[in-house]
N, C-alpha and C positions, 0 to 999 in steps of 0.2 A: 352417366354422372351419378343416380343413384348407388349403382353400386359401388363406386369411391366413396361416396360420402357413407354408405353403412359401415366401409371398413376402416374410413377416418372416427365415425365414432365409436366402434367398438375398441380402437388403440384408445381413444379416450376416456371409454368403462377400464379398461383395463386400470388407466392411467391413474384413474382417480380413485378407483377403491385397492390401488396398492399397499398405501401402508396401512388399512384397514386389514388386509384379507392374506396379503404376503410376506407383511410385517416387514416394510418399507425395504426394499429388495434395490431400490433404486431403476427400474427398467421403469418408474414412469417421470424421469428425468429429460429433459429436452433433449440432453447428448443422448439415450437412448432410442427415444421416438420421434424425432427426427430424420435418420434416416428410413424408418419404416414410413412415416408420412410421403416424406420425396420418393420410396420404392411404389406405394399405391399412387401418388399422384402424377408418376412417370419419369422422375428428374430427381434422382436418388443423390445426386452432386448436390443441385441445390437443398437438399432436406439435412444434409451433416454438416454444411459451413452456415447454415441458419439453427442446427440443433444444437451446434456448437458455440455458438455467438450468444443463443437465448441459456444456455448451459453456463456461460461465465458471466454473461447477467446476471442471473439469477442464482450465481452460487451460495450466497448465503442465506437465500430465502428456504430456510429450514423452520419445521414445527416441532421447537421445544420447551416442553414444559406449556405458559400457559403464553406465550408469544404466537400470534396467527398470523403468518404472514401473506399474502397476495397468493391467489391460489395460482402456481404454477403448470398442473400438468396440463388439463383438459387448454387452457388459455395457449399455451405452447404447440398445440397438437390446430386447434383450430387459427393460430397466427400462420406456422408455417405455410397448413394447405391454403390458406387462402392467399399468400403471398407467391407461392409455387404457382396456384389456378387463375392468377393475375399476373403474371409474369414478372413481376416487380422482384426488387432486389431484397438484402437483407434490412434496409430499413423501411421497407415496409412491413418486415416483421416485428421488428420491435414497436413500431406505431401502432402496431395491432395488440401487442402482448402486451403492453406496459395497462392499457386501461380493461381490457380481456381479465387481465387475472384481477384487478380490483375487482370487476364486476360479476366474475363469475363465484369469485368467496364470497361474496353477497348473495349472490344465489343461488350456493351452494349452501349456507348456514340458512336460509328461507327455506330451503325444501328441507333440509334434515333436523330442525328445530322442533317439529311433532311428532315425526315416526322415531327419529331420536333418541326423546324424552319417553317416549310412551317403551321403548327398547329398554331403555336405562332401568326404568319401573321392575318390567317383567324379568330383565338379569338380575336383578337385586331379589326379588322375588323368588328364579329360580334358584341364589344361589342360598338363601336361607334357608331353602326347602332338600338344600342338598342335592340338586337335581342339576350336576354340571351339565349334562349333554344338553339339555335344554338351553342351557346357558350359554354356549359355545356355541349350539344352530342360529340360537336369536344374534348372539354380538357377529355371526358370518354369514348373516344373509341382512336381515332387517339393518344394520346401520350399512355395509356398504351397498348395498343397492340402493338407498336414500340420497345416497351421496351420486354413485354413480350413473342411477338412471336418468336425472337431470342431466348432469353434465352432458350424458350421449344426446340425448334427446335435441339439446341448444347447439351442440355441433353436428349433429345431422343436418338440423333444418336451419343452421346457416350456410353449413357446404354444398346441400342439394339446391334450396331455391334463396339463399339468401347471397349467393355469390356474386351478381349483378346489381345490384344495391351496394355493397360493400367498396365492387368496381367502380360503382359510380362517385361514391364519396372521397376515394382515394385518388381518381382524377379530378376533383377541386380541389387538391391538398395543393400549392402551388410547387415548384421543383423545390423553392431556396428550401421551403420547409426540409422536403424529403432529404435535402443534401444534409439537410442540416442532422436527419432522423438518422443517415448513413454515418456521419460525426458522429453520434450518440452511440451508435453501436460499438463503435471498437473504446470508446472512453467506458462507457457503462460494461463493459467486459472488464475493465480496469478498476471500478472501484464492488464489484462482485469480488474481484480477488482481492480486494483488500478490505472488502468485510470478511471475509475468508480466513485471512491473515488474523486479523483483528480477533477474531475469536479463536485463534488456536493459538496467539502469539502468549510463549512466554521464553525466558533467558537460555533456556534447554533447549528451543527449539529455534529458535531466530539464527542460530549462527548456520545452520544447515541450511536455509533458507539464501543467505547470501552467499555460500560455497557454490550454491547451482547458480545464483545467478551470474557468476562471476566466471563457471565453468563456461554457462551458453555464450556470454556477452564479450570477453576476455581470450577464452580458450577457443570458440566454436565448434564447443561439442553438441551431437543431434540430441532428441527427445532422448531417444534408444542410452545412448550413454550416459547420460546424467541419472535416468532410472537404475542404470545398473548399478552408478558408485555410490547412488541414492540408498541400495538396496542392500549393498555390500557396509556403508556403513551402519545402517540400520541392523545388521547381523553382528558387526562388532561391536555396538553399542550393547545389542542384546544379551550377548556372551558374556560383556564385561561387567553388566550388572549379576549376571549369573555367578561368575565369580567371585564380585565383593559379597553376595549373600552365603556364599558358603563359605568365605573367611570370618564371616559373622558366627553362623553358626560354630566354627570352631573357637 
C-alpha cells in the first residue's frame, strides 16, 4: 500500500506544480490523472468515468488573472484513489472532491505564502541585477516545489495511513445522502459545462454550439463525427476569414 500511495502522490507533485513548471500543459487535469490514478490503484475503468465526471465538474475552475478557484488537481488525484480504495462509486468522489479542493487551496496558499514571498523578493532581485538564470532556477524550483511538496506530502499520508479513517467516515454518510452525492454528479457535470459555455459564449460562437447539439440529439451522430464536421467547419470558417483579409488588402 505504501508504494501506491508514493505513486499516487507523485501524480500529485506532478499535478500541482504544472502550470508552474509546464506552463499549464493540462496533464494535471482530472480527465488526465484519473486514469493513471485507477491504473496504480488497479481499476483503471473506475479512474476515467470518475476522472471524467471530476473533469466536467470542474470544467470551469480555471486560474485567471486574479480569480483563485478551488484547488483542482492534488484534491482530484486524492478523491479518486480514495474512492477506488473504498470501493465506493462516483459519488463518493465528488463528496471527497468538492470540500478536498476548498481545503487543500487553503493549504496550498499556507505553505507557499513564505517561500513564495521570499521567491518573489530574490527574482525581483535577480532580475535587476540582470542575472536571468538565477531568475528562472529560483521561479522553477523554489515556487513549485512550495506548492507541490505539500500537496504530495497530504496525499501520501492520507492514501498510506489515513485510508481507514476516511472509510470510516464515509460509512456514517447515510445511503439517501450518497444517492443523493451520485445525483450531484451527473447535474454538477451539467453546470461545469455551462460555466464553460458561459465564458466562451458570444454570437460567433453559440450557433455552432447548437448545430452539434442537434447533430447528436436529432441526427444520432457519435463523438467521432460531430468532431469531424466540428473540425471541417472550423477550417472553412478559417479560410474564409483568410480570404476577406486579403480582399481587404486589395
Amino acid at each position: 500500500m505504501v508504494v501506491k500511495a508514493l505513486l499516487v502522490a507523485l501524480v500529485a507533485f506532478l499535478a500541482a506544480i504544472d502550470e508552474q513548471t509546464f506552463g499549464a500543459c493540462m496533464m494535471s487535469r482530472p480527465l488526465f490523472t484519473g486514469p493513471i490514478i485507477g491504473l496504480i490503484m488497479g481499476d483503471m475503468t473506475t479512474g476515467i468515468i470518475m476522472g471524467a465526471s471530476l473533469e466536467a465538474m470542474f470544467m470551469g475552475s480555471i486560474m485567471v488573472g486574479s480569480a483563485v478557484p478551488p484547488e483542482v488537481y492534488a484534491s482530484s488525484v486524492l478523491s479518486i484513489a480514495v474512492a477506488i480504495q473504498s470501493g465506493a462509486g462516483v459519488g463518493t468522489a465528488v463528496a471527497l472532491a468538492l470540500p478536498l479542493s476548498v481545503f487543500l487551496q487553503m493549504w496550498r496558499n499556507f505553505c507557499y505564502a513564505i517561500p513564495g514571498s521570499w521567491a518573489g523578493k530574490q527574482i525581483d532581485k535577480a532580475v535587476n541585477e540582470r542575472n536571468l538564470k538565477k531568475a528562472n532556477l529560483l521561479h522553477l524550483t523554489v515556487v513549485p516545489l512550495s506548492i507541490g511538496i505539500p500537496s504530495a506530502l497530504l496525499v501520501f499520508v492520507a492514501v498510506a495511513f489515513g485510508a481507514d479513517t476516511i472509510n470510516s467516515v464515509l460509512n456514517l454518510i447515510p445511503d439517501v445522502v450518497m444517492d443523493g452525492f451520485n445525483v450531484a454528479a451527473g447535474v454538477l457535470s451539467c453546470v461545469g459545462l455551462a460555466l464553460l459555455i458561459k465564458m466562451m459564449s458570444n454570437n460567433k460562437i453559440m450557433p455552432f454550439l447548437f448545430i452539434g447539439f442537434i447533430a447528436v440529439m436529432y441526427l444520432g451522430m457519435d463523438v467521432i463525427g460531430v468532431a469531424v464536421a466540428g473540425l471541417c467547419m472550423a477550417l472553412i470558417a478559417v479560410n474564409s476569414m483568410r480570404f476577406e483579409e486579403a480582399e481587404e488588402d486589395f
